[in-house]
C-alpha positions as CSV (number, residue, x, y, z in Angstrom):
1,X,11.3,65.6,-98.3
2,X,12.1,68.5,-95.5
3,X,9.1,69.9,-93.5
4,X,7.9,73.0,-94.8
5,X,8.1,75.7,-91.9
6,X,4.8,76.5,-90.2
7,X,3.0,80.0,-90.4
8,X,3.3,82.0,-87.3
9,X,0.3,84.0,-87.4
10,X,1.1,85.8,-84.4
11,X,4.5,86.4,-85.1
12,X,3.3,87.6,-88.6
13,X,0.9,90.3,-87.3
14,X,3.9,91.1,-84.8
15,X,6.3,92.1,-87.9
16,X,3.5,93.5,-89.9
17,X,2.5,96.4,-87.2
18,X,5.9,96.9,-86.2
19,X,6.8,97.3,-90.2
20,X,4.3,99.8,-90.2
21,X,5.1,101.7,-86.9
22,X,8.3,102.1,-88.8
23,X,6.9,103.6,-91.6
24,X,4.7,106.0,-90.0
25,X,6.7,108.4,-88.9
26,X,8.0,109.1,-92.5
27,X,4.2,109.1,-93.9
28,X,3.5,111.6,-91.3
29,X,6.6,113.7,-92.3
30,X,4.9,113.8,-96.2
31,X,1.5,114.3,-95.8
32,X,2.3,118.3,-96.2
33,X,3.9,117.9,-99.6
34,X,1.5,115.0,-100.6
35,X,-1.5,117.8,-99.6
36,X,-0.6,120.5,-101.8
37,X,0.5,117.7,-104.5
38,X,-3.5,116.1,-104.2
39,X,-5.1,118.7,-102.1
40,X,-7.3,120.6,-105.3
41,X,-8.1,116.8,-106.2
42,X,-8.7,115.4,-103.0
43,X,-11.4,118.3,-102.3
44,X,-13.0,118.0,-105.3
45,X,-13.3,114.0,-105.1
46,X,-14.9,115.1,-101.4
47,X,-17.1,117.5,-102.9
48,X,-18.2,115.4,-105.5
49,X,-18.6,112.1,-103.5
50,X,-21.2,114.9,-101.0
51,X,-19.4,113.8,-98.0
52,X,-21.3,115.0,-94.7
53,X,-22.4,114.2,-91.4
54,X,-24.1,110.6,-91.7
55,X,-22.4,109.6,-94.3
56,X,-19.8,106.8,-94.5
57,X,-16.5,106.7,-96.0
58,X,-14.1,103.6,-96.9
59,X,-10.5,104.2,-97.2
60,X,-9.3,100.6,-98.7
61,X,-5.6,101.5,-98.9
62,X,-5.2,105.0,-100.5
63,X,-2.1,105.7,-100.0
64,X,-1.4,107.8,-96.8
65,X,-4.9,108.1,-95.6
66,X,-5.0,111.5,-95.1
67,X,-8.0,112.2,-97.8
68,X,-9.8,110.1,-95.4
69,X,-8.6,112.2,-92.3
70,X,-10.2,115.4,-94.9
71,X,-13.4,113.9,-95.1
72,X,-13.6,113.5,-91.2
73,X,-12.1,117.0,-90.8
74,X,-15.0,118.6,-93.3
75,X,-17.7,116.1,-91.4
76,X,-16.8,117.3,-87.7
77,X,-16.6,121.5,-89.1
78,X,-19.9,121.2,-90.6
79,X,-21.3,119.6,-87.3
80,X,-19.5,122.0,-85.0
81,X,-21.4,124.7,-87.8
82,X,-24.5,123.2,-87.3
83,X,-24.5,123.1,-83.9
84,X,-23.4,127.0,-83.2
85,X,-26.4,127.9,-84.8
């Protein structure tokens, strides 16, 4: 019987960030259409889910990520808000 090939962990993670380096560039090219496809949504799931300073947030792979970038963005204006006053 032959001898099955060994996993490479290393080389695995190697191909795995580099697949994704790949594909960034094109996420990042979408996320304007993807935002005005989602954006009514994506704030409404924010304002629902009462995002805000202290609170935490999970992204577990949804999609581009970029709801989760929202949340941060809304987190940091209301701090910088609070902290003009």
């Amino acid at each position: 019987m032959p001898e099955q090939p060994r996993f490479d962990a290393v080389k695995f993670k190697e191909t795995t960030r580099e697949q994704w380096q790949n594909a960034a560039e094109a996420w990042h090219r979408w996320i304007p259409v993807a935002r005005a496809w989602a954006g009514t949504a994506t704030e409404l799931m924010l304002e629902l889910a009462r995002v805000g300073p202290g609170g935490r947030v999970l992204d577990v792979a949804a999609g581009d990520g970029d709801q989760s970038l929202l949340a941060l963005a809304g987190v940091l204006a209301t701090h910088a808000e609070a902290n003009t006053r």
